[in-house]
N, C-alpha and C positions, 0 to 999 in steps of 0.2 A: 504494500500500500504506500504510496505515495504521497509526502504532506506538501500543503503550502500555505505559507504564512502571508496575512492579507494584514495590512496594517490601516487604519482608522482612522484618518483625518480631517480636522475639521476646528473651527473655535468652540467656545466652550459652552454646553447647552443649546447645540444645534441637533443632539440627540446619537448621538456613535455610542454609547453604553446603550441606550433603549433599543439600538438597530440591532447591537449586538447578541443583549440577553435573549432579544426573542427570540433570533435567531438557533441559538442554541438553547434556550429552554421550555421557550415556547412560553413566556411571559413578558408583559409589561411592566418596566420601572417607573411610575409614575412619581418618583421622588428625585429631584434631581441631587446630587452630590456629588461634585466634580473628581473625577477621573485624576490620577498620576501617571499609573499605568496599568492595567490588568490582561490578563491574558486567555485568554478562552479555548477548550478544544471541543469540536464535533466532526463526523463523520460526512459526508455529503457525499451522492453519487454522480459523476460527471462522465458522460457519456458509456455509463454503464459500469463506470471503472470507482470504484470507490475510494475517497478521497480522505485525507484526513486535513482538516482545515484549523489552524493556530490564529485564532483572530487577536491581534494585540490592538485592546483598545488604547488611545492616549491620550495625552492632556492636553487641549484644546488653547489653554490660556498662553500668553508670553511669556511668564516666569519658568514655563516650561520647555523651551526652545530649545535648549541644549542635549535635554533629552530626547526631545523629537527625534533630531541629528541621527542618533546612535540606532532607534528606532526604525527611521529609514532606509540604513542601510541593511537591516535584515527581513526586508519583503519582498515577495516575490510579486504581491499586486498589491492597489492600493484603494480606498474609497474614502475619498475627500467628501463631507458631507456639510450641508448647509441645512439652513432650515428655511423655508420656504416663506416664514411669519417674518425675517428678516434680512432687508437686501443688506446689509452690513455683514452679516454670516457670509452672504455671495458672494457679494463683492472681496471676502477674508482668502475667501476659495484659492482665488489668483496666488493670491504671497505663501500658500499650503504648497501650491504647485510648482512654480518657484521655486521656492524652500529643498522638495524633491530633487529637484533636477541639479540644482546648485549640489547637494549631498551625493547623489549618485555622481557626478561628475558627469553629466548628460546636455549635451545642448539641445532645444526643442525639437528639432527632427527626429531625433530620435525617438525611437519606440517605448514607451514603460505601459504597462498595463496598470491603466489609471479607471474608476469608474467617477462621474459627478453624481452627486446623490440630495434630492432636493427631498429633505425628511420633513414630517408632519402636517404631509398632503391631506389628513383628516381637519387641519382649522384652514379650511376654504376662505372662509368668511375673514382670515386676519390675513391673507396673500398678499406678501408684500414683492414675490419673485415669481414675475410669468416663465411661464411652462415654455415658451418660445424664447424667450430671453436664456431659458436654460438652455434649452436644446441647440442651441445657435454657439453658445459659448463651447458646448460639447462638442459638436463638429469642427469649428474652429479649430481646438486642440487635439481634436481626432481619436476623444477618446468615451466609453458610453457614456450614456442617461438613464436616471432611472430618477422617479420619484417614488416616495414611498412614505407608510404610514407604520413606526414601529407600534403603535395602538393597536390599528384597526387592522395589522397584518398583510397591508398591501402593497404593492408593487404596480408600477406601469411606466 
């Protein structure tokens, strides 16, 4: 079996702990308490082939930049995550991505398997970041989109 370590990023209270426990546990955190760093494992099957997936959530805030650094270089993909309720989370995205590529020692042509991930597509009503605006920045940097609800369990 085969692992790969996905690493988590995003500012802080844009929801990467909520994407993640559900992920693996099948619940929602609805308490927020900010992340250092935690680490996760589950199983998931990719294209038939079972997978063993190491999700390292991290610390979203500034004071935690240094260990981001060290964090980046041990993943094999990554999910930059915003939250949808604000365009400051989005607009964060950019200097997450950045950040990456600076660490990797990568200039933008190059390939990293990066997702953008616009979390808590269930508060409609507080959208401060359209779904076109995301997807536009996604292509741009040639890498997915997804929005999702780690509440309501969804993806699209």
């Amino acid at each position: 079996m085969s692992m790969k370590r996905i690493v988590m990023l995003g500012s802080g209270g844009v929801g990467k702990s909520a994407i993640t426990v559900q992920l693996v546990s099948g619940h929602f955190v609805q308490i927020y308490d900010p992340t250092i760093e935690d680490s996760y494992r589950t199983n998931i099957s990719v294209d038939g082939e079972t997978v063993l997936l190491d999700l390292l959530d991290t610390a979203g805030q500034d004071e935690y930049s240094a260990l981001r650094d060290q964090y980046m270089r041990s993943g094999d993909g990554y999910v930059i995550v915003y939250s949808i309720t604000s365009m400051a989370s989005f607009l964060e995205a950019n200097s997450f991505r950045e950040q990456l590529f600076r660490v990797l020692e990568k200039d933008f042509s190059e390939h990293i398997p990066i997702a953008l991930c616009g979390n808590k597509c269930d508060l409609e009503s507080e959208r401060q970041v359209f779904t076109e605006d995301a997807k536009k920045v996604a292509d741009d940097w040639k890498i997915l989109f997804y929005e999702t609800s780690a509440k309501n369990k969804t993806n699209r």
